[in-house]
C-alpha atoms as an extended CHARMM CRD file, in Angstrom:
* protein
*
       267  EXT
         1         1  UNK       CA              0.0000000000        0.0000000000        0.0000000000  PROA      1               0.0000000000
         2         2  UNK       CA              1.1250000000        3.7780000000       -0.8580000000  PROA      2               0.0000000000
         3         3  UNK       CA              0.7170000000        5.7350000000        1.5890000000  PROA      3               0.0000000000
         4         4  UNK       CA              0.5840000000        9.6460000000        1.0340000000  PROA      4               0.0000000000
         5         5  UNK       CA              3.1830000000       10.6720000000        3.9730000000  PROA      5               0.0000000000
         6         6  UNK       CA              5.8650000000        8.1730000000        2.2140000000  PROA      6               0.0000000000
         7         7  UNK       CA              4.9130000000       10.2070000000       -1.1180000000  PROA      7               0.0000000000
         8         8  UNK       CA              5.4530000000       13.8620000000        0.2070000000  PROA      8               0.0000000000
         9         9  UNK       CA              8.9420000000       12.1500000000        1.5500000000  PROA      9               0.0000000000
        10        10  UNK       CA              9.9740000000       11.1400000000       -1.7520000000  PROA      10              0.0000000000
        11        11  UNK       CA              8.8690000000       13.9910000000       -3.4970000000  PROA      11              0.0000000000
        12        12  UNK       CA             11.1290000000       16.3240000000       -0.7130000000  PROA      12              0.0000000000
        13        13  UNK       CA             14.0220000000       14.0430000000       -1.1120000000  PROA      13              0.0000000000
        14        14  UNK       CA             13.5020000000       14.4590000000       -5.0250000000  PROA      14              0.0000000000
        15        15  UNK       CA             14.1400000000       18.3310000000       -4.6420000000  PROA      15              0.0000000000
        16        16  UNK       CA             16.5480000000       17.9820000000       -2.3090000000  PROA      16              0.0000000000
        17        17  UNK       CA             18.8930000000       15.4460000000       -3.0520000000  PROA      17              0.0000000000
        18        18  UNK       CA             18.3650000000       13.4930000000       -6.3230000000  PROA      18              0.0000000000
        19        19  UNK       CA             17.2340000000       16.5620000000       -9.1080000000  PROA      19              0.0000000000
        20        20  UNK       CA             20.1650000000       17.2330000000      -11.0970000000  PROA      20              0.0000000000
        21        21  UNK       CA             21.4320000000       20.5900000000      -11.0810000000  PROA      21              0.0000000000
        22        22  UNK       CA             21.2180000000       22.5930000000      -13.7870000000  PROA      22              0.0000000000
        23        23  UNK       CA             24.5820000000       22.5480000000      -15.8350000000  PROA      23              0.0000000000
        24        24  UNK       CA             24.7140000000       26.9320000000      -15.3600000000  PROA      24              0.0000000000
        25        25  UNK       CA             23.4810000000       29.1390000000      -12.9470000000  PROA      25              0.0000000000
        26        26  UNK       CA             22.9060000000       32.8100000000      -13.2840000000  PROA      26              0.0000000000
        27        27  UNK       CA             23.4450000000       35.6770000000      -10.9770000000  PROA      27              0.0000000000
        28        28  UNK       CA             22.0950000000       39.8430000000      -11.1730000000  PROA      28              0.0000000000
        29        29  UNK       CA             24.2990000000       42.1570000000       -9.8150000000  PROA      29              0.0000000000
        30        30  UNK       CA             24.1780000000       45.7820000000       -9.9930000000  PROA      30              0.0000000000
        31        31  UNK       CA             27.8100000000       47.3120000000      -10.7210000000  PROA      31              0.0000000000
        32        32  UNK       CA             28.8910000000       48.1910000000       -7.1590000000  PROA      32              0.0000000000
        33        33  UNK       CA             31.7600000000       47.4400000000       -4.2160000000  PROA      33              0.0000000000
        34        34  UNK       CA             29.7670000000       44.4700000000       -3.3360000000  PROA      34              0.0000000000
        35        35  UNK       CA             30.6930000000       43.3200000000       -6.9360000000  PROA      35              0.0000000000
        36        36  UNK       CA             33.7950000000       44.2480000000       -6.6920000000  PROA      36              0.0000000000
        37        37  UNK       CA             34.6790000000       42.4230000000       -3.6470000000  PROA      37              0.0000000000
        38        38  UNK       CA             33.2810000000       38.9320000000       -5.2410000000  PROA      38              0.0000000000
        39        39  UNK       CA             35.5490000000       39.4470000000       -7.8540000000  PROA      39              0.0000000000
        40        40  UNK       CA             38.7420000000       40.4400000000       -5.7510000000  PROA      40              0.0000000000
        41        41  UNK       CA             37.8420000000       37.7440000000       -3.1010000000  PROA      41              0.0000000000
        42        42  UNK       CA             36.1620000000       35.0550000000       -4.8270000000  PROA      42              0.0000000000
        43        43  UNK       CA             33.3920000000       34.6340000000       -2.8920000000  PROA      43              0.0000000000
        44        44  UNK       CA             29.5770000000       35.2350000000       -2.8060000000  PROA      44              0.0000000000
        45        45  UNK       CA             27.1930000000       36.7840000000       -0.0930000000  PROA      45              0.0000000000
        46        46  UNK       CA             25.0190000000       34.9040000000        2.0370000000  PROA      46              0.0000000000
        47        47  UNK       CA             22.7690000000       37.8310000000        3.4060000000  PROA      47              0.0000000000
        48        48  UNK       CA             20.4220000000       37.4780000000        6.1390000000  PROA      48              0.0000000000
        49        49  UNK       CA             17.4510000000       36.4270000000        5.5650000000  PROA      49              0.0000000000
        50        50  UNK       CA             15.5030000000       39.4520000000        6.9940000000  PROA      50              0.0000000000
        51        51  UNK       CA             17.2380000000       41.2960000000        4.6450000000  PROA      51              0.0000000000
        52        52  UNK       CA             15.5740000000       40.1750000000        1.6150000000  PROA      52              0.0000000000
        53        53  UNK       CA             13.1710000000       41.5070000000       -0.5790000000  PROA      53              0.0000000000
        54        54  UNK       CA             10.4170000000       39.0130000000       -0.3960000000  PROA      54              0.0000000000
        55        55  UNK       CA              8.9590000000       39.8550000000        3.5680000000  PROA      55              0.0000000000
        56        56  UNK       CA              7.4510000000       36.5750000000        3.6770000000  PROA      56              0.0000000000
        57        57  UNK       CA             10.8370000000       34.5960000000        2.3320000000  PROA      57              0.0000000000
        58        58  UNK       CA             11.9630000000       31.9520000000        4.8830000000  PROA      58              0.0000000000
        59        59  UNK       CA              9.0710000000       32.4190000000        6.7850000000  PROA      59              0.0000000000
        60        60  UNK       CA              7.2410000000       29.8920000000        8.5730000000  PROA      60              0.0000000000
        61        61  UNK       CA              4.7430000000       29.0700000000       11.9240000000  PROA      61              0.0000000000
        62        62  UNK       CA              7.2570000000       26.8640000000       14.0390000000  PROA      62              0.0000000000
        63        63  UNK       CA              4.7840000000       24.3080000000       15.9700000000  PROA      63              0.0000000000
        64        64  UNK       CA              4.6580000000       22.8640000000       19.6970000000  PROA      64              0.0000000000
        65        65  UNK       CA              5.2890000000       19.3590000000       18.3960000000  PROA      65              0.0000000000
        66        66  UNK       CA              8.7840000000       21.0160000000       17.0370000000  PROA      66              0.0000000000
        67        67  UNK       CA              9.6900000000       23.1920000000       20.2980000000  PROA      67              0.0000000000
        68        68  UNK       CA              8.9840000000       19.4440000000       22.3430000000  PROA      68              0.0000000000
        69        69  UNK       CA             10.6470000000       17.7090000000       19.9400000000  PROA      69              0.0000000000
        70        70  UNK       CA             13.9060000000       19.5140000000       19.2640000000  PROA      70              0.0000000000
        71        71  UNK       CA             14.3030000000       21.3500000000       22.9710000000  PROA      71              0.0000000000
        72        72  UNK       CA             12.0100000000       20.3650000000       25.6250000000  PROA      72              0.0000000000
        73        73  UNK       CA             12.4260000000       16.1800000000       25.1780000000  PROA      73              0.0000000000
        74        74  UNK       CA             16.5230000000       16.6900000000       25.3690000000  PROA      74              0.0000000000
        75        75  UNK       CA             15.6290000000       17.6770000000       29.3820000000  PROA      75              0.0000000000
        76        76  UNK       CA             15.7940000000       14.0370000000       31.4960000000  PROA      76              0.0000000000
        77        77  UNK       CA             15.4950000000       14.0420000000       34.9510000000  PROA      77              0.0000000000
        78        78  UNK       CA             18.9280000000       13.0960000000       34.8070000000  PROA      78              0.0000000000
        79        79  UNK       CA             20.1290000000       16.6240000000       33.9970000000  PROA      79              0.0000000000
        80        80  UNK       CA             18.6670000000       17.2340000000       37.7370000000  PROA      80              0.0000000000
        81        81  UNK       CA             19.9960000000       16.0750000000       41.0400000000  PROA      81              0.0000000000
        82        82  UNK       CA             18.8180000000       12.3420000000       41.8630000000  PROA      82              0.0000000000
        83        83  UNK       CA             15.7080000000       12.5170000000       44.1140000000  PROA      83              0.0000000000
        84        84  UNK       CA             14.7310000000       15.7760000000       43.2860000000  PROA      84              0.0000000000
        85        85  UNK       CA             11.8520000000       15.4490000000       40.4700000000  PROA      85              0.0000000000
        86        86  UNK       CA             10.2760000000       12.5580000000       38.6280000000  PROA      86              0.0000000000
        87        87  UNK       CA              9.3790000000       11.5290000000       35.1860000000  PROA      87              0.0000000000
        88        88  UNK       CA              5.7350000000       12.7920000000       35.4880000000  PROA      88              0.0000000000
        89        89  UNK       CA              6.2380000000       16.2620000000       36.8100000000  PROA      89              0.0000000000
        90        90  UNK       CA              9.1460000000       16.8120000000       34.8130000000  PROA      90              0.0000000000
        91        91  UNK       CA              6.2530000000       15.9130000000       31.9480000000  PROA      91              0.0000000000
        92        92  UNK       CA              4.0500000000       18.6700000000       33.6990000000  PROA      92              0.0000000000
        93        93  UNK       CA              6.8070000000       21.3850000000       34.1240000000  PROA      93              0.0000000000
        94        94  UNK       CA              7.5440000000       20.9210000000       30.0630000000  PROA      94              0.0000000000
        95        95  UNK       CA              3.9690000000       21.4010000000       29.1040000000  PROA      95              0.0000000000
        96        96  UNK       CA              3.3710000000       24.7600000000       31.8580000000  PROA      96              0.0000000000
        97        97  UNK       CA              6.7190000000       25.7480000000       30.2140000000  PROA      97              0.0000000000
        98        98  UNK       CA              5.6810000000       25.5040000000       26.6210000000  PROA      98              0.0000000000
        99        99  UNK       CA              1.6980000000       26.9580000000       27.3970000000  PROA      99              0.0000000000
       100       100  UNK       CA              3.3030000000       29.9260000000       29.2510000000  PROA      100             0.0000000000
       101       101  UNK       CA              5.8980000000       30.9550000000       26.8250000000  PROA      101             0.0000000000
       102       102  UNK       CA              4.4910000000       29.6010000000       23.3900000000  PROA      102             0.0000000000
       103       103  UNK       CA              4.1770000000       33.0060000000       21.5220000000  PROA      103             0.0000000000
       104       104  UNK       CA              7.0030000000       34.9260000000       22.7210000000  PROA      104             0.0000000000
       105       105  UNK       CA              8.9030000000       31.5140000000       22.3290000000  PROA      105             0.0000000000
       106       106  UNK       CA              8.2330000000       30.7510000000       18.8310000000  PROA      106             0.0000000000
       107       107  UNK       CA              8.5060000000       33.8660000000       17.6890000000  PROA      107             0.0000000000
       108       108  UNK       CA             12.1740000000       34.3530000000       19.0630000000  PROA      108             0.0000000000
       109       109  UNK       CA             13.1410000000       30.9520000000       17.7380000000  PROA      109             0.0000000000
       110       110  UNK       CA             11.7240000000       32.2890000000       13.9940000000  PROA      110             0.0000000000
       111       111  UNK       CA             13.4630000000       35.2460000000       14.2940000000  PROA      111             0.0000000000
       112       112  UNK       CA             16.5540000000       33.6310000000       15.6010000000  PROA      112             0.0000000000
       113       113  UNK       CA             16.6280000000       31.3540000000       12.5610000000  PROA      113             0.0000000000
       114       114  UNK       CA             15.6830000000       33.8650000000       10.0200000000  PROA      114             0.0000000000
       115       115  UNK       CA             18.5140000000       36.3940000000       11.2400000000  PROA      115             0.0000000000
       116       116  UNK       CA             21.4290000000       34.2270000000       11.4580000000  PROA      116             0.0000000000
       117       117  UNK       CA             20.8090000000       32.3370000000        8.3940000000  PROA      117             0.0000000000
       118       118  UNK       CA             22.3710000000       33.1550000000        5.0820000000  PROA      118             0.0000000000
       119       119  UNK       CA             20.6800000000       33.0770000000        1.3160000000  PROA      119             0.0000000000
       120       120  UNK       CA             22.3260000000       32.8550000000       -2.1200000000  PROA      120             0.0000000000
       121       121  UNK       CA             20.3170000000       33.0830000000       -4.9280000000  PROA      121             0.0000000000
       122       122  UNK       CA             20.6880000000       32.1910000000       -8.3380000000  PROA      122             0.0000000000
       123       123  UNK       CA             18.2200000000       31.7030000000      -11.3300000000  PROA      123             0.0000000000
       124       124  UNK       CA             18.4310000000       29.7680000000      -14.5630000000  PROA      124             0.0000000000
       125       125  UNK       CA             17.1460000000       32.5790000000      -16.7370000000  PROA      125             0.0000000000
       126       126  UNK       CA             20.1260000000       35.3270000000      -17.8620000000  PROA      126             0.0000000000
       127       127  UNK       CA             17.8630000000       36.8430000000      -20.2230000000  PROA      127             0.0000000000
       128       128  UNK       CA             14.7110000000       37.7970000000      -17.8620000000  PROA      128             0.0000000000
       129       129  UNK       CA             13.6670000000       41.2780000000      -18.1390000000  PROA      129             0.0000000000
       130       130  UNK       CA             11.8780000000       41.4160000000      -14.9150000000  PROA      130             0.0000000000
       131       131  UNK       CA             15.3450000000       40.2660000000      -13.1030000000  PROA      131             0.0000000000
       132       132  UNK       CA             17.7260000000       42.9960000000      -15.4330000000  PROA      132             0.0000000000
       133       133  UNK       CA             15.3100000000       45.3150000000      -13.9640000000  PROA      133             0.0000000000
       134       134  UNK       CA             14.7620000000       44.2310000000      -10.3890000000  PROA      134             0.0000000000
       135       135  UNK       CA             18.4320000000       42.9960000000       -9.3430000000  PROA      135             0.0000000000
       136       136  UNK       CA             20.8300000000       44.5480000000      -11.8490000000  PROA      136             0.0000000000
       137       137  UNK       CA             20.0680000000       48.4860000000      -11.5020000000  PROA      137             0.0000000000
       138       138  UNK       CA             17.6360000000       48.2670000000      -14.3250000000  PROA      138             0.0000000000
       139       139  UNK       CA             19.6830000000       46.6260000000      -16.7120000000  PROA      139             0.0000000000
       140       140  UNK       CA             22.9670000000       48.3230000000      -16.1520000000  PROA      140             0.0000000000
       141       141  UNK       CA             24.5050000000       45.9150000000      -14.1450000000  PROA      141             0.0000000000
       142       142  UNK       CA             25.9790000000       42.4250000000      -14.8450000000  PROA      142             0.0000000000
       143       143  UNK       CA             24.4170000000       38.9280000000      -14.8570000000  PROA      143             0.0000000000
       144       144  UNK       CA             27.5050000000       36.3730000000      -13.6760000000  PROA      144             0.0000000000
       145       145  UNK       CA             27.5770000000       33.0750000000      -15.0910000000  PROA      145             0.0000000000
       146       146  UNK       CA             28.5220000000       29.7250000000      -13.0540000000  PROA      146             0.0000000000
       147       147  UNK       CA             28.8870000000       26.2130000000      -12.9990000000  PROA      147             0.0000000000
       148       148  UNK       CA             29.3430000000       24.3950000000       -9.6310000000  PROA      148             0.0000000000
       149       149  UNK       CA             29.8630000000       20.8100000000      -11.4030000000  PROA      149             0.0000000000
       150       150  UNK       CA             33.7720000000       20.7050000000      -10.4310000000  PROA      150             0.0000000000
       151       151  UNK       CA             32.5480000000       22.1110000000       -6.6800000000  PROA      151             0.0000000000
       152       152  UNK       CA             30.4200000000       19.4430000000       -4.9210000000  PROA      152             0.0000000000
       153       153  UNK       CA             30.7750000000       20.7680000000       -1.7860000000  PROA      153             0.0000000000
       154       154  UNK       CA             29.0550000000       24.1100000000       -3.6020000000  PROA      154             0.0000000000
       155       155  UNK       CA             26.9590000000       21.9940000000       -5.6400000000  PROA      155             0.0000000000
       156       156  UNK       CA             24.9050000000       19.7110000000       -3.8480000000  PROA      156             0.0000000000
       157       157  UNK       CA             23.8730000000       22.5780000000       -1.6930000000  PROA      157             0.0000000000
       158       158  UNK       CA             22.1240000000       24.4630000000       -3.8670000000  PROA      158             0.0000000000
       159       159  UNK       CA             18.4100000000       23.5070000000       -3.6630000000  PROA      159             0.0000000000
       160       160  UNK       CA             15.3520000000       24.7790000000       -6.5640000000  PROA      160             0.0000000000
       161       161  UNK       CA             12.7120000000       27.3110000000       -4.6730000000  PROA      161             0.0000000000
       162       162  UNK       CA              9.5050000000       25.4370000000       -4.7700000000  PROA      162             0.0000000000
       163       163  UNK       CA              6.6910000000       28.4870000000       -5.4350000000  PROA      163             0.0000000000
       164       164  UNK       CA              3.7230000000       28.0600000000       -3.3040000000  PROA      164             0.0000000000
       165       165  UNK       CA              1.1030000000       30.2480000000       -1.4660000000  PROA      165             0.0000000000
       166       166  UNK       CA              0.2560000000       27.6990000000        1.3680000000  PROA      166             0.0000000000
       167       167  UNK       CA              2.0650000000       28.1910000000        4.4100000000  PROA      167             0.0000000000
       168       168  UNK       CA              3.8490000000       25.1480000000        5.9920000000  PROA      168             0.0000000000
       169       169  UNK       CA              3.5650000000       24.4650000000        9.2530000000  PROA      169             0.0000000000
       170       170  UNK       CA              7.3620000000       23.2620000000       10.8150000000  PROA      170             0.0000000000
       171       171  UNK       CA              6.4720000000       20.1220000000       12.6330000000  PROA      171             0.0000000000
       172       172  UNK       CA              9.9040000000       18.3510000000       11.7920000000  PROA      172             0.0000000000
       173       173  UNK       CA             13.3490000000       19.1360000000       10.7710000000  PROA      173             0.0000000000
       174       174  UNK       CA             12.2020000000       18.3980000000        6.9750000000  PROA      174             0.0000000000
       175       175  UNK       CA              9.3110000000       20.9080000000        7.4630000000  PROA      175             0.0000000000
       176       176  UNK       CA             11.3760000000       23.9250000000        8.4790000000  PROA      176             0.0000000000
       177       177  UNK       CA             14.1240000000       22.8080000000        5.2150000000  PROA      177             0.0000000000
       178       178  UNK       CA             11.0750000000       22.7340000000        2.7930000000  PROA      178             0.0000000000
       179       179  UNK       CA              9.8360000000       26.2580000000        4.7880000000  PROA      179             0.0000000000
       180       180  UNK       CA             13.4500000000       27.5560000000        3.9510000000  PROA      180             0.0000000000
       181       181  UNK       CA             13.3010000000       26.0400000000       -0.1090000000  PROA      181             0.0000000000
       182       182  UNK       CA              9.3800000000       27.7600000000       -0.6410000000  PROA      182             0.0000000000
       183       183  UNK       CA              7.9380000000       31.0560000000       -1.5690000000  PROA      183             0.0000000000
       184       184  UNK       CA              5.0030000000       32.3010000000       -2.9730000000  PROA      184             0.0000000000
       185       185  UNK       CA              3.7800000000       32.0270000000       -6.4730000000  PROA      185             0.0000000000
       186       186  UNK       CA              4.0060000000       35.5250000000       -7.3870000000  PROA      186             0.0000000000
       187       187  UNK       CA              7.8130000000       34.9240000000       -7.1220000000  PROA      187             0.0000000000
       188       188  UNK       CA              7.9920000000       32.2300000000       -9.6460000000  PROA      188             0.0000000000
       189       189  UNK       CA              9.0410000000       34.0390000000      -12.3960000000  PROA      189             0.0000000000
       190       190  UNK       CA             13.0690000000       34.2290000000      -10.8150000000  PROA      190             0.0000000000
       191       191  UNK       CA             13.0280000000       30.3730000000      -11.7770000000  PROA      191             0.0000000000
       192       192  UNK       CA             15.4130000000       30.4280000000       -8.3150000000  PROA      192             0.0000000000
       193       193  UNK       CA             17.6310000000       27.8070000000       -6.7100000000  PROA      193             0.0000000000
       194       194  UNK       CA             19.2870000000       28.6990000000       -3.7460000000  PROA      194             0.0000000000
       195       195  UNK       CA             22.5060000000       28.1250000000       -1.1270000000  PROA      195             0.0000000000
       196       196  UNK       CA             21.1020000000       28.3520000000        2.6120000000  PROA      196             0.0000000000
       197       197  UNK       CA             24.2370000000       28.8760000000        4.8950000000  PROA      197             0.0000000000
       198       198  UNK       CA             25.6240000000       30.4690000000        7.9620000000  PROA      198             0.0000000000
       199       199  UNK       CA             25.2470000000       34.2570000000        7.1870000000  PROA      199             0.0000000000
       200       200  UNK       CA             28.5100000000       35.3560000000        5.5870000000  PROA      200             0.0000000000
       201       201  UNK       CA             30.6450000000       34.6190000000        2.6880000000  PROA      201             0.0000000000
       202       202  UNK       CA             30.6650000000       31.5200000000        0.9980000000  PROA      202             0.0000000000
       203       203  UNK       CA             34.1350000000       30.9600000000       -1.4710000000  PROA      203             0.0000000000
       204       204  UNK       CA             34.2500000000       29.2710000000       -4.6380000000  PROA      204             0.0000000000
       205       205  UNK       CA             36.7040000000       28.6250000000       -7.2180000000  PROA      205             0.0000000000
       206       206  UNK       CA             37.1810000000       30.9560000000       -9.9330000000  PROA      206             0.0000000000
       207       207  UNK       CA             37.1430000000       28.2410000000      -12.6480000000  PROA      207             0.0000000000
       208       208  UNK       CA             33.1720000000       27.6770000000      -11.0850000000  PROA      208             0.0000000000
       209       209  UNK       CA             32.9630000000       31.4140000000      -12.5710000000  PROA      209             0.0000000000
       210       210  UNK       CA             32.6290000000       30.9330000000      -16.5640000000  PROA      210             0.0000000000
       211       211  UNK       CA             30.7070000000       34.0480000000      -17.9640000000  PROA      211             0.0000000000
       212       212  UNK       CA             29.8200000000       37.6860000000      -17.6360000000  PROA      212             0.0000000000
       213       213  UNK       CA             27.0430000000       39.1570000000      -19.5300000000  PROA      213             0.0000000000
       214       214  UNK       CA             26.4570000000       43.3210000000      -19.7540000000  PROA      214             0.0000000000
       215       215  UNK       CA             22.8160000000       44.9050000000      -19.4880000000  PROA      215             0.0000000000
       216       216  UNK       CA             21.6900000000       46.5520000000      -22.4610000000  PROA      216             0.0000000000
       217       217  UNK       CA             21.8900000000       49.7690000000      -20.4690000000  PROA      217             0.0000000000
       218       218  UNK       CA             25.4870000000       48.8940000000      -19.0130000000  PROA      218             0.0000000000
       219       219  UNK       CA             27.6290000000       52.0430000000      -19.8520000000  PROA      219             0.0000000000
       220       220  UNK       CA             30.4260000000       51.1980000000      -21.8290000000  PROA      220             0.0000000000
       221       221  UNK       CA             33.1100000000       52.9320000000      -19.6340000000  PROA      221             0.0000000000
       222       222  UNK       CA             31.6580000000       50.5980000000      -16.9050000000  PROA      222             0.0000000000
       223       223  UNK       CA             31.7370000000       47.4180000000      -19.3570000000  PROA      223             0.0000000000
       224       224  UNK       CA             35.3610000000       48.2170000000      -19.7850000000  PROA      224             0.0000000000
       225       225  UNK       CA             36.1470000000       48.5210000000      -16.3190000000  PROA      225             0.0000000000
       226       226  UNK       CA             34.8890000000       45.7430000000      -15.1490000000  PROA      226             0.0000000000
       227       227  UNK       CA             36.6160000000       43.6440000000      -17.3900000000  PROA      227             0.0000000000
       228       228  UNK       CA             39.9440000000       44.9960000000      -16.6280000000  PROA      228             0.0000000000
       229       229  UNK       CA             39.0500000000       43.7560000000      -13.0640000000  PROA      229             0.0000000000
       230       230  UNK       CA             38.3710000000       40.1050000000      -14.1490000000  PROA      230             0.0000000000
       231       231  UNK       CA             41.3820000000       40.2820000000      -16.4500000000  PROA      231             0.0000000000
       232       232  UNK       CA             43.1240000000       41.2780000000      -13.5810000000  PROA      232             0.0000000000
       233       233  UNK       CA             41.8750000000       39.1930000000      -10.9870000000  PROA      233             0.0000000000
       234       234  UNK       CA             42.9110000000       35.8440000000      -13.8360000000  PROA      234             0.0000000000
       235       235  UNK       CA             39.4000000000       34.9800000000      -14.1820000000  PROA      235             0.0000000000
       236       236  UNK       CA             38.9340000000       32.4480000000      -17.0740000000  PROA      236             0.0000000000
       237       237  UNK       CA             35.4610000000       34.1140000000      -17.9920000000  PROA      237             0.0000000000
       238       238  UNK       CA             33.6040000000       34.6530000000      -21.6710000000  PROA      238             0.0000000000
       239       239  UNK       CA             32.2820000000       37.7630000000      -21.7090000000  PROA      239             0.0000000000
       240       240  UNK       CA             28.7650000000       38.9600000000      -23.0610000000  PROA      240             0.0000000000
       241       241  UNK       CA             26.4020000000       41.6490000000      -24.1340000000  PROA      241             0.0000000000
       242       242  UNK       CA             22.8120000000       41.6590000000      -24.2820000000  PROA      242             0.0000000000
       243       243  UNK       CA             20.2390000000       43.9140000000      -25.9490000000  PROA      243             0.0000000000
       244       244  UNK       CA             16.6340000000       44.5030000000      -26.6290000000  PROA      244             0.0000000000
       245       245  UNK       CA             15.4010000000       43.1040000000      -29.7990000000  PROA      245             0.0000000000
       246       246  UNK       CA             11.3850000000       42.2810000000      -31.0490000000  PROA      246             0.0000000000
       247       247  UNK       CA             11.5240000000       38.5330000000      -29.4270000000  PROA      247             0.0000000000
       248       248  UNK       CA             13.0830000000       39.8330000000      -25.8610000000  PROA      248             0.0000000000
       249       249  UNK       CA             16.5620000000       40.3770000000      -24.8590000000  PROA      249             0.0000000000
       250       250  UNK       CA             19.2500000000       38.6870000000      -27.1220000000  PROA      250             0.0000000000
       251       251  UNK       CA             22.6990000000       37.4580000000      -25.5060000000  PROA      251             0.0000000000
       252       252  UNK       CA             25.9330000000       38.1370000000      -27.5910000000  PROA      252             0.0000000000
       253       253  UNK       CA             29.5520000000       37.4160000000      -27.5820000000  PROA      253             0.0000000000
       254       254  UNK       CA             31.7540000000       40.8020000000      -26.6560000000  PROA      254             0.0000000000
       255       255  UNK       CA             34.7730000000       40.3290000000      -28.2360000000  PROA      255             0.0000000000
       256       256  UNK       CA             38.1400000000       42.7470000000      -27.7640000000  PROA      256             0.0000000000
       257       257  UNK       CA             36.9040000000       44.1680000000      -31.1190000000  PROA      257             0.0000000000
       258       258  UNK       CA             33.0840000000       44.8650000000      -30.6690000000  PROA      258             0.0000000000
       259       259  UNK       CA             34.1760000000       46.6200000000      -27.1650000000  PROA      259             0.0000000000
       260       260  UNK       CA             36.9950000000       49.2830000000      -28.8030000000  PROA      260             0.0000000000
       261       261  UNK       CA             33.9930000000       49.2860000000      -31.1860000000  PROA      261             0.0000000000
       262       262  UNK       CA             31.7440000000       50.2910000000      -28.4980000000  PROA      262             0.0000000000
       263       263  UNK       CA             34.3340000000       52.5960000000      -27.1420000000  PROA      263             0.0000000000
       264       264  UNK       CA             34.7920000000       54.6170000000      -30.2860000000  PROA      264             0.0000000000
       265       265  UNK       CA             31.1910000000       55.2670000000      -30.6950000000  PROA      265             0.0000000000
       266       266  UNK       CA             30.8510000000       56.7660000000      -26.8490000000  PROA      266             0.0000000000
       267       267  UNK       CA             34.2210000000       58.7540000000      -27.3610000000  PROA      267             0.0000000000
C-alpha cells in the first residue's frame, strides 16, 4: 500500500537530493563594491534572511510538536539532582513551560533562525527582463555566469525554490528545510535555486565562474572597467552583451573588437 506521507517524503528528497542541477546558474548584480569584492575575493554573499526583498521569504509558523521535539524532550530528569523530580512532573513542568511561553517563544526561535541564516540566490534565466530590472540596476549591471559541477561541496547545496502560497507548518526538521526552499507564487518568475548557509561569505573557485554578460543599459566605460578587473583578478570568464530586440533580450559574444567598437562610438 502507498501511503501519502511516504509520497510527500519522496517527493522532498527528489528536490533535495536526487534533481540534477542545472549545468549553469545565473546571478544579477548591480555594478557596485559588493561586486567588486566577489571578484577580488572570490566569494559570494550569504545575506540574512531578513534582509531580503520578499517579507514573507523563509518564513514559517514553528509548531509545539517542534519546540517538544527539538528542545524540551533533550531535558531528562537526569540533567537534575537524583531525588529531586520525577518523570511525570518533569512531563508537567515541560507542558506549563511551553503553554506559558508559546508566543514569545516561537517567535524568538523564527526570528533567531531567520537572522542568522544566510541566502544565495541564483536563477536559470540570464535573459529575464523582470530580473535585469529588479536585481541589476535596471539593466545596467551584470548577470555572472557559473557552474558548480567541479565544486560538490558548492553543488549539492544548492536547492530549486519550490513556489507556493500555502504556508507550511514546521512540525519536523524536513518541514522547516522545505519552509526555507518555498515562496510564494508571485515569485515564480526568478526560476530560483538557492545556497542556505551560515550568514557570511561563501568561497568558490574561480574556474566555477565561466561568464559575464552586460545589461543593455550597461555604460560602456563601466563594461570596460569591469573587465579589466576580471582580467586582472585571472578569471577564465567569456564575456557577453545583451540587448533589446522584437523577441526579448538577445545574448551576444563581446569580443576585444566589438568593445573598442563600443568605445569609439561613446568617445
Amino acid at each position: 500500500m502507498v501511503y501519502w506521507s511516504n509520497l510527500k517524503y519522496f517527493r522532498t528528497l527528489w528536490r533535495f537530493r536526487i534533481k540534477p542541477r542545472p549545468n549553469t546558474l545565473y546571478k544579477y548584480h548591480s555594478l557596485n563594491p559588493h561586486l567588486f569584492k566577489l571578484i577580488e575575493n572570490n566569494s559570494l554573499w550569504g545575506c540574512s534572511a531578513v534582509n531580503l526583498n520578499d517579507p514573507y521569504d523563509c518564513d514559517f509558523e514553528i509548531t509545539k510538536t517542534f519546540i517538544k521535539n527539538n528542545y524540551f524532550n533533550q531535558i531528562t530528569v537526569l540533567d537534575y539532582p537524583e531525588g529531586n523530580i520525577s518523570t511525570e512532573k518533569l512531563d508537567l513542568a515541560k507542558e506549563i513551560t511551553l503553554v506559558f511561553l508559546k508566543n514569545k517563544l516561537l517567535q524568538a526561535l523564527q526570528d533567531q533562525y531567520r537572522t542568522n541564516l544566510g541566502v544565495c540566490c541564483f536563477t536559470t534565466d540570464p535573459l529575464s527582463e523582470l530580473m535585469w530590472s529588479h536585481y541589476a540596476n535596471s539593466a545596467k549591471g551584470v548577470c555572472l555566469e557559473f557552474s558548480f559541477r567541479s565544486s560538490l561541496e558548492i553543488s549539492n547545496k544548492i536547492i530549486p525554490v519550490h513556489y507556493s502560497n500555502k504556508r507550511i507548518l514546521v512540525e519536523t526538521e524536513i518541514n522547516r528545510a522545505k519552509a526555507l526552499f518555498q515562496k510564494q507564487i508571485a515569485w515564480s518568475y526568478e526560476k530560483e535555486w538557492r545556497i542556505l548557509a551560515n550568514q557570511g561569505y561563501i568561497t568558490f573557485n574561480k574556474s566555477n565562474l565561466i561568464g559575464v554578460i552586460f545589461g543593455p543599459r550597461t555604460p560602456v566605460a563601466e563594461v570596460k572597467l569591469v573587465k579589466d578587473l576580471f582580467d586582472k583578478h585571472h578569471y577564465q570568464v567569456k564575456f557577453y552583451f545583451c540587448d533589446y530586440s522584437p523577441n526579448g533580450l538577445k545574448k551576444t559574444i563581446l569580443t576585444d573588437e566589438i568593445l573598442n567598437e563600443m568605445i569609439a562610438k561613446h568617445l
